[in-house]
C-alpha positions in Angstrom: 27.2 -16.0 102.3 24.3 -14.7 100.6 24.1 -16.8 98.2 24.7 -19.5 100.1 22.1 -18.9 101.5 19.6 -18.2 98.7 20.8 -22.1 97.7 19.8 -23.4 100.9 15.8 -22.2 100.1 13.5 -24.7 100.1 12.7 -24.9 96.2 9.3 -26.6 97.1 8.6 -23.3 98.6 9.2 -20.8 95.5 7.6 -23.5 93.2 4.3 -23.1 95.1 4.9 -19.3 95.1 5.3 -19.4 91.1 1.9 -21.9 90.9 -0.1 -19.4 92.7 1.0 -16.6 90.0 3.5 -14.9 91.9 6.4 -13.5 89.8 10.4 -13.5 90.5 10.0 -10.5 92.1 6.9 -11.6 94.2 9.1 -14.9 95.0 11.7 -12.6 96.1 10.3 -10.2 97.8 7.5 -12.6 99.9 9.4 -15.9 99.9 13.3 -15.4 99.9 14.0 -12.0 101.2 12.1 -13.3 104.6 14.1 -16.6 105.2 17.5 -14.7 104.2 17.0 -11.7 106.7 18.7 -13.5 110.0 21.2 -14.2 107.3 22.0 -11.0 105.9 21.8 -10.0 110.1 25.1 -12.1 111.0 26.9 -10.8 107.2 25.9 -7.3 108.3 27.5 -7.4 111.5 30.4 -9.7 110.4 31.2 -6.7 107.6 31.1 -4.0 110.7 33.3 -5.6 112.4 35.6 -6.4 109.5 35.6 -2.9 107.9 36.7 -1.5 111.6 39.2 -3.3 111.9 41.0 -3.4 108.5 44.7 -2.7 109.0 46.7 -6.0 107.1 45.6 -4.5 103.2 47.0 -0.9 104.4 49.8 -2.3 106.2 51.3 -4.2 103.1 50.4 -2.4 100.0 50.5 1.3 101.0 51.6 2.1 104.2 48.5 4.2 104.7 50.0 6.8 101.6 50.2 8.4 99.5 50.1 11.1 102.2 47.4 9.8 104.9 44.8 8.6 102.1 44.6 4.9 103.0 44.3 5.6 106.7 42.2 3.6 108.5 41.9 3.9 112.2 43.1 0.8 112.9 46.2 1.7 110.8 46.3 4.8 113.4 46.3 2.8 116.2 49.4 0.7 115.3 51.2 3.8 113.4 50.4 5.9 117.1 51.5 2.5 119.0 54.5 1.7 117.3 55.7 3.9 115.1 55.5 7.0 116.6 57.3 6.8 119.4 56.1 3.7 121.1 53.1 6.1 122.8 51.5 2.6 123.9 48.9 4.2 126.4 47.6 6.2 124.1 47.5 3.7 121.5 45.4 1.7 124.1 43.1 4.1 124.8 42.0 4.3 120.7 41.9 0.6 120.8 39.0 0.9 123.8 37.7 3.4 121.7 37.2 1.5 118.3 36.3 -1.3 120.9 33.1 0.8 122.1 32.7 2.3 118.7 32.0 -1.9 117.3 29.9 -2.4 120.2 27.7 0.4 119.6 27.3 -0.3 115.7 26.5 -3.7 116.2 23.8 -3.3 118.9 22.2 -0.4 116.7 21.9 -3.4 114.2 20.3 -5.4 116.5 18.4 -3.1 118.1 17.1 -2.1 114.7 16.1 -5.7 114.0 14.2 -6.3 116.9 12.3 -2.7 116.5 10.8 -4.4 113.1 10.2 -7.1 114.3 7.8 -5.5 117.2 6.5 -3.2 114.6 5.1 -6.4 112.4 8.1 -5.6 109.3 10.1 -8.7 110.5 8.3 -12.0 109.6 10.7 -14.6 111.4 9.7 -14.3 114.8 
């Protein structure tokens, strides 16, 4: 996504950056690092969500061993749900749990990007 995104620059806009004298990491730091941050917003929250809820890699190559070391919660959740006794209520009640947990992480993110952005550090708005 990133660099995707780094392709989708304007190039007229880091040419004129590199005629006034500005250096790759001038033109990275003033020109592309600014017009990628909403970018790198939506990958940062797409990666939370994706890293809570990894369960299909555990699930077919490991079955959370050796011992519990490839646990992940969501891993719990099923092995609680189904394996152990079908304790679906309970299993439930984590899933509302990693539910909140997403929730929370995701509006810290935000709620960290619209604190720079009052403080003058964001430069899209």
């Amino acid at each position: 996504m990133i660099y995707a995104g780094l392709q989708s620059i304007p190039q007229d806009l880091i040419d004129a950056a590199r005629v006034d004298g500005a250096d790759w990491g001038r033109v990275f730091l003033h020109v592309e690092f600014p017009l990628l941050r909403p970018l790198i917003l939506v990958a940062l929250v797409l990666r939370i969500i994706d890293c809570l809820k990894t369960f299909d890699i555990v699930f077919m190559t490991t079955w959370g061993g050796p011992g519990s070391a490839t646990h992940t919660y969501s891993f719990y959740i099923y092995k609680v749900g189904i394996s152990f006794g079908w304790n679906i209520g309970y299993a439930s009640a984590l899933s509302v749990l990693l539910l909140i947990v997403a929730i929370v992480l995701v509006n810290a993110v935000f709620r960290l990007v619209r604190m720079r952005q009052q403080l003058g550090f964001g430069g899209e708005e």
